[in-house]
C-alpha positions in Angstrom: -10.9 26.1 44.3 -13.6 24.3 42.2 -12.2 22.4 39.2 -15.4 22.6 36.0 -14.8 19.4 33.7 -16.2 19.8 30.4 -16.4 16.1 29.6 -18.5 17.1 25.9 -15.4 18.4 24.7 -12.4 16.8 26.5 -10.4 14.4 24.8 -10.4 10.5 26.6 -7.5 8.5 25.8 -8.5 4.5 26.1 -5.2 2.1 26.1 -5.8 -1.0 25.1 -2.0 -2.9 25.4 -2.9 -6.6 23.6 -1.1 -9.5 23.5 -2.4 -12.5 21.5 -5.9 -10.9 21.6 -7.7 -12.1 18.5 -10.3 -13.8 20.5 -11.8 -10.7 22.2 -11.0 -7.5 20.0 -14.2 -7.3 18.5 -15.6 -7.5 21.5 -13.5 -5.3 23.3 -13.6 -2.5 20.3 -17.3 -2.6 19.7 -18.2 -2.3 23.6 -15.8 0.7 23.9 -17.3 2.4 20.7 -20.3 2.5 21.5 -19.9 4.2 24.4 -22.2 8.0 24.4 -19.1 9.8 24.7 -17.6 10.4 21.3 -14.7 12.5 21.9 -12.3 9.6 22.8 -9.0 7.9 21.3 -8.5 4.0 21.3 -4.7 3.7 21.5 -3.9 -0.2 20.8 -0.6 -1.6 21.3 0.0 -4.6 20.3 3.5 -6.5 21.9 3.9 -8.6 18.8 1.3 -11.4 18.8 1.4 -14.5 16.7 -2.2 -14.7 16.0 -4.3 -12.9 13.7 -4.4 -9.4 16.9 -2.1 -7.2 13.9 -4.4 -8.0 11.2 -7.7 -7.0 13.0 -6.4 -4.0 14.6 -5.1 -2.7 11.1 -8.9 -3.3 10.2 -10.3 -1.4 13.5 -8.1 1.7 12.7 -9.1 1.4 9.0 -12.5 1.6 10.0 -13.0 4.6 12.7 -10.1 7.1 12.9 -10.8 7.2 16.3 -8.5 4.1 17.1 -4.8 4.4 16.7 -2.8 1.0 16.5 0.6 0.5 17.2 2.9 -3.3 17.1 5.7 -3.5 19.1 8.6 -5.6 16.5 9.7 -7.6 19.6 7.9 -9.0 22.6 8.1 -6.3 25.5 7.6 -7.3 28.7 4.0 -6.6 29.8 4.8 -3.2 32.1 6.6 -1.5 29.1 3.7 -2.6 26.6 1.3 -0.7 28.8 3.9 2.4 29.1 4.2 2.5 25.6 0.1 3.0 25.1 0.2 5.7 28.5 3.2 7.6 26.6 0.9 8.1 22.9 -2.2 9.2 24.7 -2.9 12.9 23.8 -6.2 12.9 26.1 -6.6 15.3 28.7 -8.2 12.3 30.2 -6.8 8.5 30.3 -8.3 5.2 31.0 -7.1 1.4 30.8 -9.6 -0.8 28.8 
């Protein structure tokens, strides 16, 4: 049997679980949206950083409604951070970033 991906019209999930990230987010967000393939969601989950990672994701989601952002009230460890961004995707797709 001979499996036919579509990828024009498949939807990509892309997790990004952060952690005191501030540094890098631009960085991070502008090289993954500017990818050619638009039909994509940027999940971030951030596990309750201290630095300024909540205030510039609010501004990435603000800004293309292709990223969805998520903070975690507590500090989770690391695995269930990442968990939380695989369990939100809704791509037929899925990729860490």
């Amino acid at each position: 049997m001979v499996f036919i991906i579509d990828m024009k019209t498949e939807l990509m999930t892309i997790g990004l679980p952060v952690y005191n990230g501030a540094e890098f987010l631009h960085q991070a967000s502008e090289a993954l949206l500017a990818q050619d393939y638009r039909n994509f969601e940027l999940i971030i989950s951030d596990n309750a950083s201290i630095d300024g990672t909540e205030l510039i994701c609010n501004e990435l989601s603000a800004r293309d409604s292709r990223i969805s952002f998520c903070r975690n009230k507590t500090n989770f460890v690391p695995s269930a951070n990442f968990r939380r961004v695989y369990d939100l995707a809704r791509g037929q797709y899925f990729m860490w970033a």
